[in-house]
DSSP file (Angstrom, degrees, kcal/mol; ACC not computed):
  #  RESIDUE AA STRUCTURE BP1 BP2  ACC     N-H-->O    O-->H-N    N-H-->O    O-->H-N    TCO  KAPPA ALPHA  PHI   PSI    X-CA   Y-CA   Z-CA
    1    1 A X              0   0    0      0, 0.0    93,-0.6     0, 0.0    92,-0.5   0.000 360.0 360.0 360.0  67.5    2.7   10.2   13.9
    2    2 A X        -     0   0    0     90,-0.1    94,-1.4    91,-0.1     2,-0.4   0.236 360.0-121.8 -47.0 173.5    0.8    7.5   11.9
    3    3 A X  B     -a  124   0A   0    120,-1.9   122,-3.8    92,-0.2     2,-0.4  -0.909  34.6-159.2-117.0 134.3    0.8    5.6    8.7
    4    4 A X        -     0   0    0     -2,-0.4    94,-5.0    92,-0.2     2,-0.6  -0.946  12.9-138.2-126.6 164.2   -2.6    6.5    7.2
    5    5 A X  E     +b   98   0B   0     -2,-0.4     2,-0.3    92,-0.2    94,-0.2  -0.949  39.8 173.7-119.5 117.5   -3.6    3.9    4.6
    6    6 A X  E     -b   99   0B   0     92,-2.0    94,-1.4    -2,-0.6     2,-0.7  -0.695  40.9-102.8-131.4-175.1   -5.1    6.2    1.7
    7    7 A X  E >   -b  100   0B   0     -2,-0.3     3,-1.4    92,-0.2     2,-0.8  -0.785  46.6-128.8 -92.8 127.0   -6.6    6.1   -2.3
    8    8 A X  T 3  S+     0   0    0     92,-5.0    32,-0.2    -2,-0.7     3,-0.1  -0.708  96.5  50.2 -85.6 120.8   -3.5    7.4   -4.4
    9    9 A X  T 3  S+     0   0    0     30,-1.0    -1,-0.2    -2,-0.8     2,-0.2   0.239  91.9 106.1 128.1  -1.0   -4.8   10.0   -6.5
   10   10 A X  S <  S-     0   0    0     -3,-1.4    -1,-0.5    29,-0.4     2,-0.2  -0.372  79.9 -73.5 -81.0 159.1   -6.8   12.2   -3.6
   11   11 A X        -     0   0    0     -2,-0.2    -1,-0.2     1,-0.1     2,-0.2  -0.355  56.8-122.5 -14.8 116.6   -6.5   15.4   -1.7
   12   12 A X        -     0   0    0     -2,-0.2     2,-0.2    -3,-0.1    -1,-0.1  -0.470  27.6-107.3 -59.0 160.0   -3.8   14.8    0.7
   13   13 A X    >   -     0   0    0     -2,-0.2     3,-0.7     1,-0.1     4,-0.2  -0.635  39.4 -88.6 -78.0 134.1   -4.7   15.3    4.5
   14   14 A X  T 3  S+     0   0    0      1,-0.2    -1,-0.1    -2,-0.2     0, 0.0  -0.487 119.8   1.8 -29.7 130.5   -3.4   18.4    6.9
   15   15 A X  T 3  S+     0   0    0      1,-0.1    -1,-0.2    -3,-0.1    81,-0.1   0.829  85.9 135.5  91.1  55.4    0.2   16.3    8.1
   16   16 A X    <   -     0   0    0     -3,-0.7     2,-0.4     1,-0.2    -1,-0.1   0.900  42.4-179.8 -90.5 -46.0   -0.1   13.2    6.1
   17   17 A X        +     0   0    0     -4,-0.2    79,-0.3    80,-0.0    -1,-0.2  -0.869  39.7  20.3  98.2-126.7    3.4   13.5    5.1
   18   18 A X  E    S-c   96   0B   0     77,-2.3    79,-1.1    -2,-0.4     2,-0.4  -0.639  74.4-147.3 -86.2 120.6    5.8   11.4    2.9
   19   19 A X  E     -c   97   0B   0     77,-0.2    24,-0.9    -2,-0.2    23,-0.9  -0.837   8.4-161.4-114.8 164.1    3.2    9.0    0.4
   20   20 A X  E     -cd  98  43B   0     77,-2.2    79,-1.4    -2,-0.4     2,-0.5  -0.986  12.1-138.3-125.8 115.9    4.2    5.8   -0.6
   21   21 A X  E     -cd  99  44B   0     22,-1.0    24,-1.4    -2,-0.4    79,-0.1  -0.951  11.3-169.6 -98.3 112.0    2.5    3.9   -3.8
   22   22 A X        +     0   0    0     77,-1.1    27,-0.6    -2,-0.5     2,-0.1   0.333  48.5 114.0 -18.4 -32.1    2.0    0.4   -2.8
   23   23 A X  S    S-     0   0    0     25,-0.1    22,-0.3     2,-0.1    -2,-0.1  -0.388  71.6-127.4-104.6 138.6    1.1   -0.6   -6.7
   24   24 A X  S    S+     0   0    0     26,-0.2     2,-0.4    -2,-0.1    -1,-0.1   0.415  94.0  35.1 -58.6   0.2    2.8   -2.9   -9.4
   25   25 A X  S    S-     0   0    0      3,-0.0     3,-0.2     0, 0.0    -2,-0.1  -0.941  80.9-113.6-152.2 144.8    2.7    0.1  -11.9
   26   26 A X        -     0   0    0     -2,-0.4     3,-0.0     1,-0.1    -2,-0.0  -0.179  59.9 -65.4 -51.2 153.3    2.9    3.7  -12.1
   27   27 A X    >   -     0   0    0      1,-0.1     3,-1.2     2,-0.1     2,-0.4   0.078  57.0-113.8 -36.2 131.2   -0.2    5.9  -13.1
   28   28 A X  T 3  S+     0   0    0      1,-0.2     3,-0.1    -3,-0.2    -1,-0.1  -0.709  95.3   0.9 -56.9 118.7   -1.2    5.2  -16.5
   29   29 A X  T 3  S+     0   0    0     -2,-0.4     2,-0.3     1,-0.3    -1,-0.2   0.641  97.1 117.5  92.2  15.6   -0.5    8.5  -18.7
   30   30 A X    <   -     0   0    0     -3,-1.2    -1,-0.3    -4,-0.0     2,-0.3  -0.965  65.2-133.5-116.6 149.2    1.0   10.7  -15.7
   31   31 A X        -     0   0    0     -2,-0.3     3,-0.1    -3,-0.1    -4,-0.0  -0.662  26.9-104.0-102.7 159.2    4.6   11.5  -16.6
   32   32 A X  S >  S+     0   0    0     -2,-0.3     3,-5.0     1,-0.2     4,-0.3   0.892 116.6  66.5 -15.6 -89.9    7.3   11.0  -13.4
   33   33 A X  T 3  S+     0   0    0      1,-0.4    -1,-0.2     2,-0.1     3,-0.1   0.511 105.9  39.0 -39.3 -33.1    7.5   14.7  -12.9
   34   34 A X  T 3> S+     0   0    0     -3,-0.1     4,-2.1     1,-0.1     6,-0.4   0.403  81.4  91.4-125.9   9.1    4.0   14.9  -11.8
   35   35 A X  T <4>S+     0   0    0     -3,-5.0     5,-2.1     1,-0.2     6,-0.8   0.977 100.6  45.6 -54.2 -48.6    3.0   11.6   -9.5
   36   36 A X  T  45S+     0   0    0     -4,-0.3    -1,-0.2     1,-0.2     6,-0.1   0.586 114.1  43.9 -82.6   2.9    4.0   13.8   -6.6
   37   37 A X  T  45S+     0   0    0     -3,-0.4    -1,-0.2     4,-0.1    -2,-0.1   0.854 109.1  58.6 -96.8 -31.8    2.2   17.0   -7.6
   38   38 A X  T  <5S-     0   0    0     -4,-2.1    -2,-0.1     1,-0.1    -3,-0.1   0.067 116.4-108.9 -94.4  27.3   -1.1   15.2   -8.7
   39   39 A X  T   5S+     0   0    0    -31,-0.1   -30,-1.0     1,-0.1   -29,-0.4   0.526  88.3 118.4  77.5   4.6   -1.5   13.7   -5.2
   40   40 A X  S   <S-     0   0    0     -5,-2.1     2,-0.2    -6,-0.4    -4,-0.1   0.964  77.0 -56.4 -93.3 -31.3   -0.6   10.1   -6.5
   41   41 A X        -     0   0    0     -6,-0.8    -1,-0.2     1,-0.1    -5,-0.2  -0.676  26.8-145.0 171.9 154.5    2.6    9.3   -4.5
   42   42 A X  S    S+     0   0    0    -23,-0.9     2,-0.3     1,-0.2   -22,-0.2   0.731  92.6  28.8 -28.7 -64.3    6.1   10.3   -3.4
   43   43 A X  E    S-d   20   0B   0    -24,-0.9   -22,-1.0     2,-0.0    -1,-0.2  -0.936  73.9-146.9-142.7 102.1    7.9    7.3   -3.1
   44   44 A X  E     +d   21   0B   0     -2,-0.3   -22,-0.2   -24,-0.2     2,-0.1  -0.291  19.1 177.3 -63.3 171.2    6.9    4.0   -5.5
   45   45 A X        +     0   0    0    -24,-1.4     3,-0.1   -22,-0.3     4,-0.1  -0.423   6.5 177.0 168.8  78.9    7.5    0.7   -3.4
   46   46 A X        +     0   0    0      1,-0.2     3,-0.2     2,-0.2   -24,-0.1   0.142  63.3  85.0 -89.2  20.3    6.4   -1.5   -5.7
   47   47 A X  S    S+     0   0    0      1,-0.1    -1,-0.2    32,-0.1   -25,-0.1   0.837  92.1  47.0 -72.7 -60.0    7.5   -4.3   -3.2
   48   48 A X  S    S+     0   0    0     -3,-0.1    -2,-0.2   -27,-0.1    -1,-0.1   0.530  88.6  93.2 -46.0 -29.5    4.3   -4.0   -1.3
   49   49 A X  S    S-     0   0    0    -27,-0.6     2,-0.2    -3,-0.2   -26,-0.1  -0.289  90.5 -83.0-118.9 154.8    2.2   -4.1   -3.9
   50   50 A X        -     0   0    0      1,-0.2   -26,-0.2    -2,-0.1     5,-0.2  -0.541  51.4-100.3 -96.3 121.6    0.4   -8.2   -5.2
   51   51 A X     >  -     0   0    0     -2,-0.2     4,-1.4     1,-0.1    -1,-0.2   0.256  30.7-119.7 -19.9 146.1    2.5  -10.1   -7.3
   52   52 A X  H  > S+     0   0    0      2,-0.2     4,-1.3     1,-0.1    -1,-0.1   0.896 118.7  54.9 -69.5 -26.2    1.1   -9.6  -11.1
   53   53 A X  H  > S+     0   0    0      2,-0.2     4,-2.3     1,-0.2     3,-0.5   0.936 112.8  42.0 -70.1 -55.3    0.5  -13.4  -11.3
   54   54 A X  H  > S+     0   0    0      1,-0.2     4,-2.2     2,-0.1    -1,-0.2   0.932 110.5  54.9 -66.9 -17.2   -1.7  -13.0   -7.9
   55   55 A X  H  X S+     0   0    0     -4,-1.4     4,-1.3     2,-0.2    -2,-0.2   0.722 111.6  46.9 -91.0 -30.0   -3.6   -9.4   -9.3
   56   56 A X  H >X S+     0   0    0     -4,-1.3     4,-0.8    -3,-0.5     3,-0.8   0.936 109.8  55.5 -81.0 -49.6   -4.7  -11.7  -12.9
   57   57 A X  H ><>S+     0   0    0     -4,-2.3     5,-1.3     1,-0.2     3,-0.6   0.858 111.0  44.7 -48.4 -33.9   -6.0  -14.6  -10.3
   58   58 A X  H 3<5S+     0   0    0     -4,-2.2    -1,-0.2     1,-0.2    -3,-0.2   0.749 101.9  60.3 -39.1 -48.1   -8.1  -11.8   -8.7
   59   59 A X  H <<5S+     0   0    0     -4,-1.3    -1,-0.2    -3,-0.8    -2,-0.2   0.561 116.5  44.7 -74.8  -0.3   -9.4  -10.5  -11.9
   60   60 A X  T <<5S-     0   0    0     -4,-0.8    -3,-0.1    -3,-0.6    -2,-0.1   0.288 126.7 -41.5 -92.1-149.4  -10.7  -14.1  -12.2
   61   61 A X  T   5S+     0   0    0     -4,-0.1    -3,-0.1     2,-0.0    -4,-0.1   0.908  87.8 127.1 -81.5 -42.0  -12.4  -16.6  -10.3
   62   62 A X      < -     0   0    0     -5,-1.3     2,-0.3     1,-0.1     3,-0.1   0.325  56.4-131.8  -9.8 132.9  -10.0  -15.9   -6.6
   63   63 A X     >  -     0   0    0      1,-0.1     4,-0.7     0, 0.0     3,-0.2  -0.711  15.0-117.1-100.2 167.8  -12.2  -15.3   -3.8
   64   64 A X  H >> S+     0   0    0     -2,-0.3     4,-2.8     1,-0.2     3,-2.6   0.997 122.3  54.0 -53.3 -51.2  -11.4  -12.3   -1.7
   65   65 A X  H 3> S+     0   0    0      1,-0.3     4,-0.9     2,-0.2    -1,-0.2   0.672 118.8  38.4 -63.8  -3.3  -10.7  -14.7    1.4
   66   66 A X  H 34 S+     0   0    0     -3,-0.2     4,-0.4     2,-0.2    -1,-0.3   0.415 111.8  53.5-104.8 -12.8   -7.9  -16.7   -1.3
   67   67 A X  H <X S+     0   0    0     -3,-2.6     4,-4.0    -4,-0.7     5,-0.3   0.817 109.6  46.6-119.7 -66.2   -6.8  -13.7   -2.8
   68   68 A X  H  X S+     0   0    0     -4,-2.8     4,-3.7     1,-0.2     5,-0.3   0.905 117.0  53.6 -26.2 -70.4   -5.9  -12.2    1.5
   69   69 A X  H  X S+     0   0    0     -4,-0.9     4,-1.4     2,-0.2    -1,-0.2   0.814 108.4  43.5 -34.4 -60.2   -4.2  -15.9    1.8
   70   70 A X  H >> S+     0   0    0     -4,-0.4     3,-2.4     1,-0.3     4,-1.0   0.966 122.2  39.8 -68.5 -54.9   -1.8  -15.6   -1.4
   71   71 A X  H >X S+     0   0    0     -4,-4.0     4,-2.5     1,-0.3     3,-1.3   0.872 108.1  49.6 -78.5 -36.8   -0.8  -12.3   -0.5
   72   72 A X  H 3< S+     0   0    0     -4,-3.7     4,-0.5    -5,-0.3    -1,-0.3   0.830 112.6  56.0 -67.7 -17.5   -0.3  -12.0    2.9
   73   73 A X  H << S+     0   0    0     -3,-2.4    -1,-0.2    -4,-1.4    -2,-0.2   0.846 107.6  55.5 -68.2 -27.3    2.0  -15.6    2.1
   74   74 A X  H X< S+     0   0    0     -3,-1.3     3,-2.5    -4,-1.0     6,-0.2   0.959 106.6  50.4 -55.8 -48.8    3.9  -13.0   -0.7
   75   75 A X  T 3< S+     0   0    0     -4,-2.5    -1,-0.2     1,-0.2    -2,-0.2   0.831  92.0  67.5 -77.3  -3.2    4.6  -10.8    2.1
   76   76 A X  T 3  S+     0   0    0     -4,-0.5    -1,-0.2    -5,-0.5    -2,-0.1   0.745  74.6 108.5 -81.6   3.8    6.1  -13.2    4.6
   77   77 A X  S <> S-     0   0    0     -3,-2.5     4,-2.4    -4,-0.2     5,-0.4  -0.174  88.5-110.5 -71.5 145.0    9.2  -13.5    2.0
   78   78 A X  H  > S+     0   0    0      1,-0.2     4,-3.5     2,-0.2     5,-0.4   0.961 108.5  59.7 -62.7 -30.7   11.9  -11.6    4.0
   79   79 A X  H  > S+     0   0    0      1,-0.2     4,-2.5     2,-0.2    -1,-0.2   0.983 112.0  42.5 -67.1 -33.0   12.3   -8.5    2.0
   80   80 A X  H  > S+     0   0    0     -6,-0.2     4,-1.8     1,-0.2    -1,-0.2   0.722 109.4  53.4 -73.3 -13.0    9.1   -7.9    2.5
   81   81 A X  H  X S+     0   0    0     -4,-2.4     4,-2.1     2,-0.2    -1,-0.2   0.943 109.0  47.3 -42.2 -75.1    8.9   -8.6    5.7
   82   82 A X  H  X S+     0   0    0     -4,-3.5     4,-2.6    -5,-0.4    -2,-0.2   0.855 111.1  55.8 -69.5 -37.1   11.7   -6.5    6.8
   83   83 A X  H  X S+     0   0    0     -4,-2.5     4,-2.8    -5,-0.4    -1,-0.2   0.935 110.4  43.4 -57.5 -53.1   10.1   -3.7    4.7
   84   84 A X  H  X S+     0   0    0     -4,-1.8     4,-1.2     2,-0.2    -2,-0.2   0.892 110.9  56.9 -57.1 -44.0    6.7   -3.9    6.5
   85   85 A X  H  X S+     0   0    0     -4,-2.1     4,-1.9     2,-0.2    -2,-0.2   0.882 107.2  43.3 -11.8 -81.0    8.5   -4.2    9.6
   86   86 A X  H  X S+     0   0    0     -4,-2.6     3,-1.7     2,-0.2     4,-1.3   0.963 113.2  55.3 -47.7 -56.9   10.5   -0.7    9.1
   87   87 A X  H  < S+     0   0    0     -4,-2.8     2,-2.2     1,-0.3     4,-0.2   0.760 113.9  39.6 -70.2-104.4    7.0    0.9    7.8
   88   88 A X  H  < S+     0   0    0     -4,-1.2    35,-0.3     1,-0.2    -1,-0.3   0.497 117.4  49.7  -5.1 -32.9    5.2   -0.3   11.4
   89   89 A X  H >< S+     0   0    0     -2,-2.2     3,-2.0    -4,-1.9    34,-0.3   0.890 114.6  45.6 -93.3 -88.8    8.4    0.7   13.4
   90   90 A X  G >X S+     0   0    0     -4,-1.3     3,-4.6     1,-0.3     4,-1.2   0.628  91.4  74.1  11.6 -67.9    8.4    4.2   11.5
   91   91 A X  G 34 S+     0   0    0      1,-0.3    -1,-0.3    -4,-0.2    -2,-0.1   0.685  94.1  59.8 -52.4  -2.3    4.7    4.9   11.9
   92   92 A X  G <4 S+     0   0    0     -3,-2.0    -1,-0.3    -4,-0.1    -2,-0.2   0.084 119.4  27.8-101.8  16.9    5.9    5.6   16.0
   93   93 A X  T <4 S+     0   0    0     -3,-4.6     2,-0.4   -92,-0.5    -2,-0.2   0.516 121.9  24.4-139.9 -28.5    8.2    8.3   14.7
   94   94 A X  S  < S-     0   0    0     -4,-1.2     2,-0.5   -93,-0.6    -1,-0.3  -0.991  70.3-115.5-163.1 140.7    7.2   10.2   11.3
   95   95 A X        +     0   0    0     -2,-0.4   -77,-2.3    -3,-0.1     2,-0.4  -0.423  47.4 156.4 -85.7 128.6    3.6   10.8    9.4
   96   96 A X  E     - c   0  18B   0    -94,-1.4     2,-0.3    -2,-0.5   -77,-0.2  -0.930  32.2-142.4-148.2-176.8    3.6    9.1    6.2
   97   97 A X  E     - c   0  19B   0    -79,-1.1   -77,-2.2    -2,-0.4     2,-0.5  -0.995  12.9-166.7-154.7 126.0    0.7    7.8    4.0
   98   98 A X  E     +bc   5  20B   0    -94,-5.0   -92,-2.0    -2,-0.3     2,-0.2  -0.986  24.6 133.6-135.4 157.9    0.9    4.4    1.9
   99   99 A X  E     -bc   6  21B   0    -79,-1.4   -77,-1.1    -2,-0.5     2,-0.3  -0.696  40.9-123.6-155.6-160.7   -1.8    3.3   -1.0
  100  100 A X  E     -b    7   0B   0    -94,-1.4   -92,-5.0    -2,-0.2     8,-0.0  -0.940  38.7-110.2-171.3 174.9   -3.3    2.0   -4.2
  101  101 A X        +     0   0    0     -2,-0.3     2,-0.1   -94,-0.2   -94,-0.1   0.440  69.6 125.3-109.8  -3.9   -5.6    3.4   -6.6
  102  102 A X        -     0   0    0      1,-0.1   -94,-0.2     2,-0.1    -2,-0.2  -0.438  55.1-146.7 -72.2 168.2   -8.4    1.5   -5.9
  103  103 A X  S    S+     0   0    0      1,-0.2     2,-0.8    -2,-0.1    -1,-0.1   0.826  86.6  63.7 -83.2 -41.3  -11.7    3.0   -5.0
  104  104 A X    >   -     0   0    0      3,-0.1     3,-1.1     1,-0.1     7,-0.2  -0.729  56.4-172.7 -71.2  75.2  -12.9    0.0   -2.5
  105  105 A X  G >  S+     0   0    0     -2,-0.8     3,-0.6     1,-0.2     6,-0.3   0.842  90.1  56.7 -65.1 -10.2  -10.6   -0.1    0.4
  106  106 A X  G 3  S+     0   0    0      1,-0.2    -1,-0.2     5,-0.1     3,-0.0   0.537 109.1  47.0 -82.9  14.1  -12.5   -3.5    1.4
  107  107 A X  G <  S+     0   0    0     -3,-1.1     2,-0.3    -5,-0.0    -1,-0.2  -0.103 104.3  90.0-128.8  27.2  -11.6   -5.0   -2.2
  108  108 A X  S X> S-     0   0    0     -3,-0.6     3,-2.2     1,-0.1     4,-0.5  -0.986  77.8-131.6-153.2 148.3   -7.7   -3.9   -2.0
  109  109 A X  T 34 S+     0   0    0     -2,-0.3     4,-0.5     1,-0.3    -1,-0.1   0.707 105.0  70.8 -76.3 -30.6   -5.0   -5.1   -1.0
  110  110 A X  T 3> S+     0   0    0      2,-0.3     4,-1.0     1,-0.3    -1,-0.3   0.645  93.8  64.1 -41.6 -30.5   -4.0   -1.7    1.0
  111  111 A X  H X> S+     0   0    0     -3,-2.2     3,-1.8    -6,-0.3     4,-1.0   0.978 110.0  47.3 -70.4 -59.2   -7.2   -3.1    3.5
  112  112 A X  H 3X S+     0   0    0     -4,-0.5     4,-1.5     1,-0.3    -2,-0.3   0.750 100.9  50.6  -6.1 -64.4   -4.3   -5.8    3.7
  113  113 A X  H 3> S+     0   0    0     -4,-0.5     4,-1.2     1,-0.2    -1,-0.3   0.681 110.9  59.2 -94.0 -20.0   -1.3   -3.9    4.3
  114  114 A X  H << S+     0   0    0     -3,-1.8    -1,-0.2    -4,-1.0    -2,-0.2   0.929 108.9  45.6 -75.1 -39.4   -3.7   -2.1    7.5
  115  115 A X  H >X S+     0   0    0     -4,-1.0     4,-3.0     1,-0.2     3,-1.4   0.811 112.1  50.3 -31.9 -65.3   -4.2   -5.3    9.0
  116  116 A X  H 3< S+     0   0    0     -4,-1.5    -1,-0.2     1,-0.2    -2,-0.2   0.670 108.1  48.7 -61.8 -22.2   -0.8   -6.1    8.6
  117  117 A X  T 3<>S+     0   0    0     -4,-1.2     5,-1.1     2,-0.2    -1,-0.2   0.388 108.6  57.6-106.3   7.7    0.6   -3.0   10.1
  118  118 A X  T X>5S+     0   0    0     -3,-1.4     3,-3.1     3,-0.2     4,-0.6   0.799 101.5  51.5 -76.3 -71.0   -1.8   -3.4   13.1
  119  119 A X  T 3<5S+     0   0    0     -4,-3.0    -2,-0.2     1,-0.3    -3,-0.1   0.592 110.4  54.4 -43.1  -4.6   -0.4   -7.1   14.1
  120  120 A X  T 345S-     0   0    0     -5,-0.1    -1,-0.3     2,-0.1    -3,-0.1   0.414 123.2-109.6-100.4   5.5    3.3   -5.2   14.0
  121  121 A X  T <45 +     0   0    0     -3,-3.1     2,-0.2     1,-0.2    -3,-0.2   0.687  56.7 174.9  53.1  26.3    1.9   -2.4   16.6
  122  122 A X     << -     0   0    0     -5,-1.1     2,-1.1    -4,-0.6    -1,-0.2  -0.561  42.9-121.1 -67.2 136.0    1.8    0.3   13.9
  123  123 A X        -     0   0    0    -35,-0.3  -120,-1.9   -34,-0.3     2,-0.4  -0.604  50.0-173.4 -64.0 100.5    0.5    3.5   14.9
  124  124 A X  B      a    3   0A   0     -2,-1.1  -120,-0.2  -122,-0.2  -122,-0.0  -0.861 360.0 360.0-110.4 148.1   -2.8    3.7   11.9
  125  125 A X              0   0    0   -122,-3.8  -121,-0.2    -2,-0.4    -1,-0.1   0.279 360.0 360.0-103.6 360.0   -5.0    5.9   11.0
């Protein structure tokens, strides 16, 4: 029963289960009613997702390896912490799916949050 790390706006998977958007805003131009029909997520948890202040340094001059640093220092703040935590502890019980809408899982933070939810012993896919 894994955490699969996916692009929010896709085909769901046979079992993926519950999906979670990672991202500091909702789709652009998709009303409420329809995030969960149009594959983009279930559950927002915009807690996960890079500060807006780090997401303009990115669009900038940030290197990738500067951009990993900030955020993984965002996420050592306790709610997030404890939030990553639950997710990892979870993925040994119940199929879920968490994401972002980029195209480039090496250029997003979601390559991040897999990383992170290996060093907790999360089951991933």
């Amino acid at each position: 029963m894994p955490v699969r790390i996916v692009q929010l706006g896709t085909p769901r998977q046979s079992g993926e289960g519950l999906r979670i958007g990672t991202v500091r805003r909702p789709p652009r131009g998709v009303p409420k009613e329809r995030h969960a029909t149009d594959n983009w997520y279930d559950v927002w948890l915009p807690n996960l997702a890079p500060s807006d202040a780090l997401l303009r340094q990115i669009r900038g001059t940030l290197s990738w390896s500067a951009f990993e640093k900030k955020y993984r220092a965002e996420l050592k703040r306790p709610e997030q912490t404890h939030l990553l935590n639950m997710l990892a502890a979870m993925s040994h019980y119940a199929n879920f799916a968490v994401g972002c809408y980029c195209e480039d899982e090496s250029r997003c933070h979601r390559s991040i949050l897999r990383k992170l939810f290996h060093e907790r012993g999360a089951k991933v896919v």
